[in-house]
N, C-alpha and C positions, 0 to 999 in steps of 0.2 A: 322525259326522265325515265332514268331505269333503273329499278331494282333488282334485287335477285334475293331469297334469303333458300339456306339450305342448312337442313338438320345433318348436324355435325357427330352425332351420338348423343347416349345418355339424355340430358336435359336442357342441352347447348346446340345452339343455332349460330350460322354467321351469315351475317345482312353487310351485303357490298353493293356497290353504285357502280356506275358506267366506269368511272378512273381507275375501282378497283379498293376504293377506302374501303375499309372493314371495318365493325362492329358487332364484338362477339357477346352473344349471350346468354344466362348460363339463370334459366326460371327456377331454378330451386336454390341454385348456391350466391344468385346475384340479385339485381332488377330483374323482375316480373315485365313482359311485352307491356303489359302497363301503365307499371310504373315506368317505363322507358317513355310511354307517349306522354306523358305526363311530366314530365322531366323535359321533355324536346317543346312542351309549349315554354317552359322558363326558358331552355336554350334560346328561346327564338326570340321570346320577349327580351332577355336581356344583352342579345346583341341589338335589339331596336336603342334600350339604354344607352347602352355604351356608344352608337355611332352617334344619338342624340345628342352625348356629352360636348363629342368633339374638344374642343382645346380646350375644357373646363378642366380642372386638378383635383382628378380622381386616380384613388387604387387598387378600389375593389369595389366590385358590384357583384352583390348575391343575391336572390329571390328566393323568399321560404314558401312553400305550396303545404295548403291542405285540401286534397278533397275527397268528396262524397260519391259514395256510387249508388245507381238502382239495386232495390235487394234482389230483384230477380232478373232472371236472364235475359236479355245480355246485360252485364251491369254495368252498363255506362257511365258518365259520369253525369253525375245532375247539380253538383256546387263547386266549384275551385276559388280560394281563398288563396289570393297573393300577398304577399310583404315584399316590397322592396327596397333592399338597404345599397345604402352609396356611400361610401369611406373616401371624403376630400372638399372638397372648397366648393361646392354647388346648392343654388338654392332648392327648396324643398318642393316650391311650384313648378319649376321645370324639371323635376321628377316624378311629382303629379301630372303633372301636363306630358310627358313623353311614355307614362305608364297609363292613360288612359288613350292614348292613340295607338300604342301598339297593339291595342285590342280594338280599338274600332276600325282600324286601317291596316296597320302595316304586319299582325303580327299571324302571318301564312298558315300556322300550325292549329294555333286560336282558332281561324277560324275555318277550318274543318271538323268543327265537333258538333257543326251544327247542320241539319238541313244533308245528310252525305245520301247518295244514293249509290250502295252496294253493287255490284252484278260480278259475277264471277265467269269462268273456265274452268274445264279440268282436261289433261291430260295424263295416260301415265306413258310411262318408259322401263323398255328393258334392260 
């Protein structure tokens, strides 16, 4: 997998992948790097949702996030509080049941918040 992010000016970065997708982001006038990772754990939980659904008759699935950070640096997160709501004809246990497995299994974003071990590079350029 590949990344790339580059400071674009100002307070705006753009983050693109190997294809070239792009994701611009703007820490003062938008999401905070953050609140972006933090936002991409629902991205990711709620495609687990939605593929869980399959042929059930739904038309929207949203997830509300609160969370907590350390007060001191780095401030990580230490509590995330999910809701998940489902708009359409599915019962309530197979939403419980597919919202408790994308966090113990399937849900890739989750679970790197735990346990990561950092190491960097640095190079510069002229």
């Amino acid at each position: 997998m590949y990344g790339r992010v580059e400071w674009t000016g100002g307070d705006t970065v753009a983050c693109t992948n190997e294809r070239g997708d792009r994701i611009d982001i703007d820490w003062e006038e938008g999401p905070t790097p953050v609140q972006v990772a933090l936002q991409m754990i629902g991205a990711c939980s709620t495609a687990d949702i939605v593929l869980g659904l399959k042929d059930r008759a739904f038309s929207e699935v949203w997830i509300e996030m609160n969370a907590t950070r350390r007060e001191t640096r780095p401030k990580v997160f230490t509590d995330i509080h999910m809701v998940y709501h489902v708009r359409g004809d599915v019962p309530l246990k197979l939403v419980e049941r597919l919202a408790s497995k994308s966090h113990e299994k399937y849900c890739t974003v989750s679970q790197m918040f735990v346990g990561v071990n950092f190491t960097h590079a640095c190079e510069i350029h002229e």
